[in-house]
C-alpha positions as CSV (number, residue, x, y, z in Angstrom):
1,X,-113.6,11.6,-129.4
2,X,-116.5,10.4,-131.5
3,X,-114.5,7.3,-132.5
4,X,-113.7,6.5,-129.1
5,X,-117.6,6.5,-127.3
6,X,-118.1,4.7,-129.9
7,X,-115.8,1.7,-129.2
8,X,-116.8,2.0,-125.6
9,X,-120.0,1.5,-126.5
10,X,-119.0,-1.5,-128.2
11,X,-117.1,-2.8,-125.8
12,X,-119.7,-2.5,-122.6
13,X,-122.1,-3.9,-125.1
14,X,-119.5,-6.9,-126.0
15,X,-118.9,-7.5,-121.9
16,X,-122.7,-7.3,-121.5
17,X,-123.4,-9.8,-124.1
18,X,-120.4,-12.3,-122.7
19,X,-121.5,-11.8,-119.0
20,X,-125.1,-13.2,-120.1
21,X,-123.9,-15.7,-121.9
22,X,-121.6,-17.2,-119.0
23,X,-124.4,-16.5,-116.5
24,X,-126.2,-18.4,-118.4
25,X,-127.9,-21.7,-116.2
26,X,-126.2,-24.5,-117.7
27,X,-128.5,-27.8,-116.3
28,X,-127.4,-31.4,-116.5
29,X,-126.6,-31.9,-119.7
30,X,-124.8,-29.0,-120.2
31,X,-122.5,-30.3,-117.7
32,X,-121.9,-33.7,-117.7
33,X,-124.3,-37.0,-119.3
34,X,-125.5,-38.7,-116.2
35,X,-127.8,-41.5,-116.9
36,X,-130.3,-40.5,-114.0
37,X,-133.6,-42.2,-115.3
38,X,-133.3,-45.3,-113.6
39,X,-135.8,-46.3,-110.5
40,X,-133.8,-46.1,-107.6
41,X,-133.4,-47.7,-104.5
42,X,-135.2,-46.1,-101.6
43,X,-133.1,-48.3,-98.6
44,X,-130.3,-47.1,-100.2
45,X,-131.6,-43.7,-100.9
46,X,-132.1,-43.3,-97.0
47,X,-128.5,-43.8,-96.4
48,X,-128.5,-41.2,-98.7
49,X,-130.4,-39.1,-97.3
50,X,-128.8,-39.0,-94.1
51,X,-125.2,-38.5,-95.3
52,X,-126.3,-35.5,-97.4
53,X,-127.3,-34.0,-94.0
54,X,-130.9,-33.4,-95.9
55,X,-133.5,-32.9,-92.5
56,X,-130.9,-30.6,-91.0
57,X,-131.6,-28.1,-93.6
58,X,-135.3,-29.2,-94.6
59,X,-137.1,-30.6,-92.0
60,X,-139.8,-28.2,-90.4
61,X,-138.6,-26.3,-87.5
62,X,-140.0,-27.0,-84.3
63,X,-141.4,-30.7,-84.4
64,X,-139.1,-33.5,-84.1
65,X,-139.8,-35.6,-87.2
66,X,-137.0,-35.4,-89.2
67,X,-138.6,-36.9,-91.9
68,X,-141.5,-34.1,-92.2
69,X,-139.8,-31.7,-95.0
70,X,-141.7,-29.1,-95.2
71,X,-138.6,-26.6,-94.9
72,X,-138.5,-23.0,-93.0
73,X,-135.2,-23.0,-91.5
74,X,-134.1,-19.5,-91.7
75,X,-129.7,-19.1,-92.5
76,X,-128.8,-16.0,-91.9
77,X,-125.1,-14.9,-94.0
78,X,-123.4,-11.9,-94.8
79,X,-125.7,-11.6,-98.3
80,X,-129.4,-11.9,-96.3
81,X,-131.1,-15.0,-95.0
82,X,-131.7,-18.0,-96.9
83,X,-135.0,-20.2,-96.3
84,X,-134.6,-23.8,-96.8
85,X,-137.6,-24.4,-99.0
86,X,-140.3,-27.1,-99.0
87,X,-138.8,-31.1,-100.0
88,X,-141.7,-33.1,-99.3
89,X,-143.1,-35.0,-101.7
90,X,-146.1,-32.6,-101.9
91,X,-147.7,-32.2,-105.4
92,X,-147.6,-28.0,-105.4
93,X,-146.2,-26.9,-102.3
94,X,-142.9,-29.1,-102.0
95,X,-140.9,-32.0,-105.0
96,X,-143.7,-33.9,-106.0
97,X,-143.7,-32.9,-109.3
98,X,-140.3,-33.2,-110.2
99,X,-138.4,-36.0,-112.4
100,X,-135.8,-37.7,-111.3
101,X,-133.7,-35.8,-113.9
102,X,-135.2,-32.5,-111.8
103,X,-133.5,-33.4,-108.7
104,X,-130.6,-34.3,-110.4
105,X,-129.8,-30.7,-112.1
106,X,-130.6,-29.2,-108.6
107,X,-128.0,-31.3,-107.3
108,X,-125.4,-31.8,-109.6
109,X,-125.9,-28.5,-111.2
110,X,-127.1,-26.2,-109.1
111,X,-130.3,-25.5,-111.4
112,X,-134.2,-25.2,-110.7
113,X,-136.9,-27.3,-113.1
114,X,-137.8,-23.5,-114.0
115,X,-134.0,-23.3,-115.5
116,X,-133.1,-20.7,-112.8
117,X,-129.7,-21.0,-110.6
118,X,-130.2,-21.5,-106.8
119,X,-128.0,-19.6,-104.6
120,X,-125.2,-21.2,-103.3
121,X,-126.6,-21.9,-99.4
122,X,-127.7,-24.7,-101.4
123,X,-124.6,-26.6,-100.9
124,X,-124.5,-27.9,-104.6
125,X,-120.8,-27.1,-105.0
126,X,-120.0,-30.3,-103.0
127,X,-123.0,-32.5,-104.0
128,X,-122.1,-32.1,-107.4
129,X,-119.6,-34.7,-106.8
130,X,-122.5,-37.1,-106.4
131,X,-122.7,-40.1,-108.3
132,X,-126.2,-41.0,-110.4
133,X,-127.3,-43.9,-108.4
134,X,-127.3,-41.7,-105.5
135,X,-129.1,-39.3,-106.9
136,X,-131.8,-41.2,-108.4
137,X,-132.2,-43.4,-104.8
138,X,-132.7,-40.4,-102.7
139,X,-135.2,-39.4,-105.4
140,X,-137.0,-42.9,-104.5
141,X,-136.5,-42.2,-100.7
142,X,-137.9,-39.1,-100.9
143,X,-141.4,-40.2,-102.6
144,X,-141.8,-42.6,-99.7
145,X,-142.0,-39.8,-97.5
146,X,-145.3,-37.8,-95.9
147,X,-146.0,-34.8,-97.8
148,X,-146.4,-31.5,-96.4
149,X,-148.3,-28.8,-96.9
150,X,-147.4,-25.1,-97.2
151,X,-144.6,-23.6,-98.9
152,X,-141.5,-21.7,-97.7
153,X,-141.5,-17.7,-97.4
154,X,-139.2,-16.6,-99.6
155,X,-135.4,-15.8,-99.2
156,X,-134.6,-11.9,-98.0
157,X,-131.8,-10.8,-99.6
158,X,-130.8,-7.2,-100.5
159,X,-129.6,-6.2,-103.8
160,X,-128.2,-6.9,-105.7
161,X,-127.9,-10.3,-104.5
162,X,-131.7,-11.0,-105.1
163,X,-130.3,-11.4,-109.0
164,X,-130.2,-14.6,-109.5
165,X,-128.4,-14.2,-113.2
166,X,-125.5,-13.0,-111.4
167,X,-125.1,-16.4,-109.8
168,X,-124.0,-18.1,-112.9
169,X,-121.1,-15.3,-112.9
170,X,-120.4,-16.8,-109.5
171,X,-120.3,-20.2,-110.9
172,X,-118.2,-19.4,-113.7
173,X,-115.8,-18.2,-111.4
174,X,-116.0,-21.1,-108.8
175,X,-117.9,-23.8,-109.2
176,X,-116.6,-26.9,-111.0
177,X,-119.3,-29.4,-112.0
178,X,-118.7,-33.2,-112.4
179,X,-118.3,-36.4,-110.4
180,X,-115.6,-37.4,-107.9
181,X,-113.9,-40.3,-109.6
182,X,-112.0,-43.2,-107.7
183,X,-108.3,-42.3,-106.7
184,X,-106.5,-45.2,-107.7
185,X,-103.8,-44.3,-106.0
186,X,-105.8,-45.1,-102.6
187,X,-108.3,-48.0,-101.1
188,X,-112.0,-48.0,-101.1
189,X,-112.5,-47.3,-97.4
190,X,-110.2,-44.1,-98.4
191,X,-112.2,-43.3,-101.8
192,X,-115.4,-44.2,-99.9
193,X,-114.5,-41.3,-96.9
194,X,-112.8,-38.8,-100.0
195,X,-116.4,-39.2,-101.6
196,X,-118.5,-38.7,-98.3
197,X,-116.6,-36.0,-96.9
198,X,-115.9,-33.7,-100.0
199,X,-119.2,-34.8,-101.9
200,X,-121.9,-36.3,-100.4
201,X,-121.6,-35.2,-96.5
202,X,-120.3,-31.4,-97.6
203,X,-117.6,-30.8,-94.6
204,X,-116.2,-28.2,-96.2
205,X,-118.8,-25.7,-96.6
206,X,-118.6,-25.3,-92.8
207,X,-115.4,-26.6,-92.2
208,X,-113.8,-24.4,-94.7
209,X,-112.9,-20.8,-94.7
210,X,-114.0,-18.3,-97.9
211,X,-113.7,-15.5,-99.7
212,X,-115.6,-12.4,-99.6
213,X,-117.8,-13.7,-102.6
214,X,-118.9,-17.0,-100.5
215,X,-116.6,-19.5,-102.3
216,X,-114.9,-21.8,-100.1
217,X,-111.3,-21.3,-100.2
218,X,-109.3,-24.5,-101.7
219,X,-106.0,-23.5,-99.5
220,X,-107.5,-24.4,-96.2
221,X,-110.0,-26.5,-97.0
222,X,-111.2,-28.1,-93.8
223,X,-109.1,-26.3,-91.6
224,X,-112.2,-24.6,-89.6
225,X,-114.2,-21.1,-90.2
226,X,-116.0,-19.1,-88.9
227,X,-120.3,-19.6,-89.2
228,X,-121.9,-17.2,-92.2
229,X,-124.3,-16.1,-89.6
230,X,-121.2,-14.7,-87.5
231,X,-122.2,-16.7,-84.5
232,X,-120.1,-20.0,-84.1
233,X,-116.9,-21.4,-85.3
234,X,-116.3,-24.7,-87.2
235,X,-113.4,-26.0,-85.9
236,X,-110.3,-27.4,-87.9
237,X,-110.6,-30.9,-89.0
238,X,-107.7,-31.7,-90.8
239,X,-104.7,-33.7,-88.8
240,X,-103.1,-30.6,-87.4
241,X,-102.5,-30.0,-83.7
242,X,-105.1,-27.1,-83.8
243,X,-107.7,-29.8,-85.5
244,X,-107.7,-33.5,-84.4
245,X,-104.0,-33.9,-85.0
246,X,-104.3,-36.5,-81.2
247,X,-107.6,-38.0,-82.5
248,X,-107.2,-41.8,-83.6
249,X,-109.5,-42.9,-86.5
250,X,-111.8,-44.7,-83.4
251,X,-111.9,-41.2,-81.9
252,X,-114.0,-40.0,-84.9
253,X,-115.8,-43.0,-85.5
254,X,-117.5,-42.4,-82.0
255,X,-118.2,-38.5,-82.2
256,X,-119.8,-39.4,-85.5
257,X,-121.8,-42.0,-84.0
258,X,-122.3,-40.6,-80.2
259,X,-121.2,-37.1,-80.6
260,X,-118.8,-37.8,-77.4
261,X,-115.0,-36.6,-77.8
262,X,-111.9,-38.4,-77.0
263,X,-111.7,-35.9,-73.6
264,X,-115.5,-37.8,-72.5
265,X,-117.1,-33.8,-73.6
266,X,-119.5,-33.8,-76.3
267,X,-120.2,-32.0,-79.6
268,X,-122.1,-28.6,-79.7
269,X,-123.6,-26.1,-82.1
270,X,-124.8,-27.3,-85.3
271,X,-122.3,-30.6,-85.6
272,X,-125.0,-32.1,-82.6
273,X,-127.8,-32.1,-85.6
274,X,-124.6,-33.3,-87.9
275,X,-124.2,-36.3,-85.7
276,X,-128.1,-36.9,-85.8
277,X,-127.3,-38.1,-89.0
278,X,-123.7,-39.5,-89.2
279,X,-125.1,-41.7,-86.3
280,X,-127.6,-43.5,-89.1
281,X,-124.5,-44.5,-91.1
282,X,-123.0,-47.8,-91.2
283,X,-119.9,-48.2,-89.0
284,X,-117.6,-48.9,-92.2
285,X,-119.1,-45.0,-93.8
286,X,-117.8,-43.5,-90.1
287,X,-114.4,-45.3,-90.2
288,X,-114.3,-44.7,-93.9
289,X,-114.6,-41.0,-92.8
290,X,-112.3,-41.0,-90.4
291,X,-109.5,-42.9,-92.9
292,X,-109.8,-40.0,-95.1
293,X,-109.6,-37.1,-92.4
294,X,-107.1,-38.2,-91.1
295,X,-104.8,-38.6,-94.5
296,X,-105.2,-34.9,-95.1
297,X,-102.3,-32.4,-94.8
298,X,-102.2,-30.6,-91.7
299,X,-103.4,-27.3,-92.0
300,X,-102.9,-25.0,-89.2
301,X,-106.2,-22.7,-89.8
302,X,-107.1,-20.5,-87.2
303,X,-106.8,-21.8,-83.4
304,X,-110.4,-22.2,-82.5
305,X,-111.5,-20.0,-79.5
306,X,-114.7,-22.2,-78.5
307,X,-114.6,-24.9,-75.9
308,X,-112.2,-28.2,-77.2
309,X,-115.2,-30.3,-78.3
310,X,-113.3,-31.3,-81.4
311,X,-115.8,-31.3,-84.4
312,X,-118.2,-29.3,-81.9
């Protein structure tokens, strides 16, 4: 009997050792070596900006300027509510501090310049598809900006969630670091909408369903979810007859440019802030987008029970 609390001691002691080891935050150059030093480009970097859906997370509620990132926005989910935090360029309150390299580990890895992990709300499982030059120009963009004073309140979470060790146990589990690399097997215009749709634009952490942990869910990717905050529905967007199966590849070039549907309604719910900034694209990015949607498999997802907006 002895013997035996004695091995079960060793074993919980084994599991708790292995459990903070993998929760361990693992920054940039744990995961991959991106060369992320280089000044970037800040035209390009608002292009950037804008496809990474940035201000609709982190610009200041309540005021129109999109470019004023003083954060706030409250998101409520299943695990508490989230508060997008402060990305102006301020020196204590928002980024102005941080390195290139900084952003880049908050990005691509999911890591804080303190070497914590950010919760997931953070989309970083998508953007770390990013590629470096990206990174680094919305890094130059964003030091052109105004900053702005005062910091965000806090997230309010219960436990155990307000653990943020446990996070790299979520990680382990889910998240896969690393770039999206060309599919030679397809065209630019199709890489181009692959790289803006999965990585940089983040569709499918609203378009696609998950798990009871939060992780998006691979086998329906994109075919439509419900909203964390219980209150909306993100309709299928794959080329089923429950998504945009009838849409042409014009039809979602102009809802991502006008927000108008191929039935003359228009968008609603969150995807109208979505089109604020698909609308600053470049009409090849919106056809490239709509190439790639419309190549996916058609996934019947759950029959949306909103109005027939489309991407609404």
């Amino acid at each position: 009997m002895r013997r035996a609390l004695v091995v079960l001691v060793a074993l919980t002691l084994l599991g708790g050792l292995a459990a903070w080891q993998l929760s361990s935050p693992q920054g940039m150059s744990a995961t991959e070596d991106r060369d992320v030093g280089v000044p970037g480009d800040p035209d390009h970097g608002r292009l950037v900006f804008y496809a990474g859906g940035c201000a609709s997370c982190h610009a200041t509620p309540g005021q129109q300027d999109r470019l004023r990132l003083g954060g706030g926005l409250e998101l409520a989910s299943p695990f508490g509510t989230f508060v997008a935090p402060n990305i102006s360029p301020h020196q204590d309150d928002g980024i102005g501090r941080w390195r290139d390299n900084d952003l880049a580990n908050a990005l691509l890895a999911g890591v804080s310049p303190k070497g914590t992990h950010y919760f997931p709300a953070f989309p970083y499982p998508s953007y770390t598809k990013m590629g470096s030059e990206d990174v680094h120009d919305l890094m130059a963009f964003l030091r052109t900006l105004e900053p702005v004073a005062g910091k965000a309140p806090d997230h309010r979470l219960a436990f155990p969630f307000t653990i943020r060790r446990a996070i790299g146990l979520w990680k382990w589990l889910f998240f896969i670091p690393g770039p999206l690399g060309a599919d030679q097997q397809h065209d630019a215009p199709w890489n181009r909408g692959r790289y803006l749709v999965e990585g940089l634009g983040h569709c499918g952490e609203c378009h696609t369903p998950r798990n009871f942990l939060g992780a998006t869910m691979a086998s329906a990717r994109l075919s439509g979810a419900p909203s964390l905050d219980g209150r909306g529905y993100a309709p299928n967007i794959t080329p089923h007859q429950n998504g945009i199966g009838a849409w042409t590849k014009d039809d979602i070039a102009e809802v991502l440019a006008s927000g108008m549907t191929p039935n003359f309604d228009a968008v609603g719910s969150s995807m109208v802030d979505v089109v604020r900034n698909t609308s600053q694209l470049p009409d090849a990015d919106r056809a490239a987008i709509a190439t790639y949607l419309l190549s996916l498999p058609p996934l019947e997802g759950r029959p949306k029970k909103t109005r027939p907006a489309g991407a609404g």
